[in-house]
N, C-alpha and C positions, 0 to 999 in steps of 0.2 A: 504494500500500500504506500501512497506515497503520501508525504507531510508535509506543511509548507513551515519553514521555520522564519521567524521577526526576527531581524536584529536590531540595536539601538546603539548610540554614542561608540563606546571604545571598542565593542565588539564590532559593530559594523565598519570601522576604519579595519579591522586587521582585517575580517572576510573581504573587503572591499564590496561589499555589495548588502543592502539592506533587507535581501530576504533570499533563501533557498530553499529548494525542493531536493528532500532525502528520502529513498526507499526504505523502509523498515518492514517487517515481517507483521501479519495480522498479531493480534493483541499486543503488539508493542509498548511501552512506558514510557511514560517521560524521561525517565533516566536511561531508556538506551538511545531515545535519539540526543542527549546531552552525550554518550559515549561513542554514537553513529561520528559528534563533530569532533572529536579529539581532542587538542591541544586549545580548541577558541578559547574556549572557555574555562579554560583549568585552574586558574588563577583567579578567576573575578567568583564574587559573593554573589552570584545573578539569583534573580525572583522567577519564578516561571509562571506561564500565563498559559493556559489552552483556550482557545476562541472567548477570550477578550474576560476570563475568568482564573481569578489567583488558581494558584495547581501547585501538588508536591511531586518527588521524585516518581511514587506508586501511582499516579494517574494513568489514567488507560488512554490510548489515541485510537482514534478510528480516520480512516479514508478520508484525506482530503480536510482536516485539521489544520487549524494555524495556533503553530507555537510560538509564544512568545518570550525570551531571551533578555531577561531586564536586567544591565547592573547597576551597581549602586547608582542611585538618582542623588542630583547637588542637593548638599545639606544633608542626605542622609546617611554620612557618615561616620556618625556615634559610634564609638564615644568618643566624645571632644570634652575637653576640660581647658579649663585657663583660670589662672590665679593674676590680680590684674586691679594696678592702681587707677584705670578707668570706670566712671560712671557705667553700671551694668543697663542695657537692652534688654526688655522680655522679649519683645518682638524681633529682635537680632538672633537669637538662643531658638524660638520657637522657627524660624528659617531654619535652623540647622539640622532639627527633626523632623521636618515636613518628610513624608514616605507615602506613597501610592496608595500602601496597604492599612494604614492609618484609617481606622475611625473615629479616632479621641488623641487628643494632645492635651494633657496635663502640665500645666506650669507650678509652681512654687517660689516664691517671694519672700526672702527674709527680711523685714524691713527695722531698721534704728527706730526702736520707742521708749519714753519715759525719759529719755537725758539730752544734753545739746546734741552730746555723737560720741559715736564709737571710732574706737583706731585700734585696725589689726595689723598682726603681725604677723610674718608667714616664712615658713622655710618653704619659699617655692620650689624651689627643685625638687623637691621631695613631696610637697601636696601635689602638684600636678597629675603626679605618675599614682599616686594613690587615690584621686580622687578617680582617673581614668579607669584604673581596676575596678572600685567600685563601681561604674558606670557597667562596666563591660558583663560587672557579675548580676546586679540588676537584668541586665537585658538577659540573658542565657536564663537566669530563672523562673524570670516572670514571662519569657517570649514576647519580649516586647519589640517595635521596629527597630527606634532610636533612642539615644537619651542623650542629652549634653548638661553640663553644671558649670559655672564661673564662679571664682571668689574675690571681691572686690576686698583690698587690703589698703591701709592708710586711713587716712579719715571718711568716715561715712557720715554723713548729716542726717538729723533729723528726719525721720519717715522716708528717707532713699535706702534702697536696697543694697544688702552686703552679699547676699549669696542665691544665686537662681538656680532653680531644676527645669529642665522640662523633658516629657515621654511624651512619645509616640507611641501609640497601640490601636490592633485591632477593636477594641473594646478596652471602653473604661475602666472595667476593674484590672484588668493588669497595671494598667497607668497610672492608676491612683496608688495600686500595691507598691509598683518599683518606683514610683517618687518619693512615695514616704520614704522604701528603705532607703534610697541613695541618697536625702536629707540627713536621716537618722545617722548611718553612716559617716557619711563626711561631718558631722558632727562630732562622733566620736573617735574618728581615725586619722583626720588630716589635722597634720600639726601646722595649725591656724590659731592665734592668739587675739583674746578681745580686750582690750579695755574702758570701760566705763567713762564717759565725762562727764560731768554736772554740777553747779552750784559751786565751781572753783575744786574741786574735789576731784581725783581720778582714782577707779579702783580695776585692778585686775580681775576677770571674771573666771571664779573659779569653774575648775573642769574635772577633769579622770584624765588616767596616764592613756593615752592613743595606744586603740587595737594592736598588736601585729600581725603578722601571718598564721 
């Protein structure tokens, strides 16, 4: 039988060409005509599509199908992390997890209340890569698309935001499940420091010693 296979952005520059016709054997799968192309694809994290619907490796093709060959789409790269004396963007961060397969995008805002403002401190080099794992473990557990987190360090004012989440998922509840954890988390594991201003006063805010492995 014969399949029409899609291709998009990186895959279609190396096939040079944005769609082919591969013979496969009746009750075919998705995953042998992803083994029918050999090397295209070996490297990329693609999505699969059969007639214009998400599909796993076990899908079944029938005559004259069109498969579809999706890799990562812009922004949905997760996990991204950034530790960053910059004013944080929701809407910057929510680009980053936009995905196809997304029905829900959950965000989370930590925002400065109660004092003039907080000033953090951060061993970036070493939050970044930890906050990226938690990101990555999030996504593997809850199956979720995307997730990306920033931590704004230095002075944070009044009601502006020091630390953002946002998921991607096919549905809500994974979303909501793996922002909490990746909040909770990065709360407890990334050696991030806060301290308190107000009324001329500054206190350091007590913590726990950060997770390890």
């Amino acid at each position: 039988m014969q399949v029409t296979v899609r291709l998009f952005a990186q895959l279609r520059e190396r096939a040079g060409t944005s769609e082919l016709s591969i013979d496969l054997p009746e009750g075919a799968r998705v995953k042998d005509a992803i083994e029918e192309l050999g090397a295209l694809a070996a490297d990329l994290p693609v999505v699969m599509a059969v007639n214009r619907e998400y599909a796993d490796g076990e899908a079944e093709l029938a005559p004259g199908d069109e498969l579809a060959l999706i890799p990562p789409v812009s922004g949905g790269e997760a996990p991204w992390a950034r530790v960053t004396t910059d004013p944080l963007s929701v809407d910057s961060l929510i680009e980053r997890v936009r995905d196809p397969r997304a029905g829900a995008v959950v965000t989370f805002q930590g925002v400065t209340r109660d004092v003039e403002r907080l000033e953090y401190e951060a061993y970036a080099e070493m939050a970044e890569p930890r906050i990226e794992a938690i990101l990555r473990d999030a996504i593997e557990r809850h199956g979720v698309c995307a997730a990306a987190a920033e931590h704004r360090i230095g002075t944070v004012p009044l009601s502006e935001p020091s630390v953002l989440v946002a998921v991607s998922a096919p549905h809500r509840g994974e979303a909501f499940a793996a922002a909490r954890e990746v909040i909770d988390r990065i709360k407890a594991e990334a050696p991030i420091w806060k301290k308190e201003v107000a009324g001329g006063e500054e206190r350091w805010v007590e913590g726990t010693a950060p997770a390890g492995d």
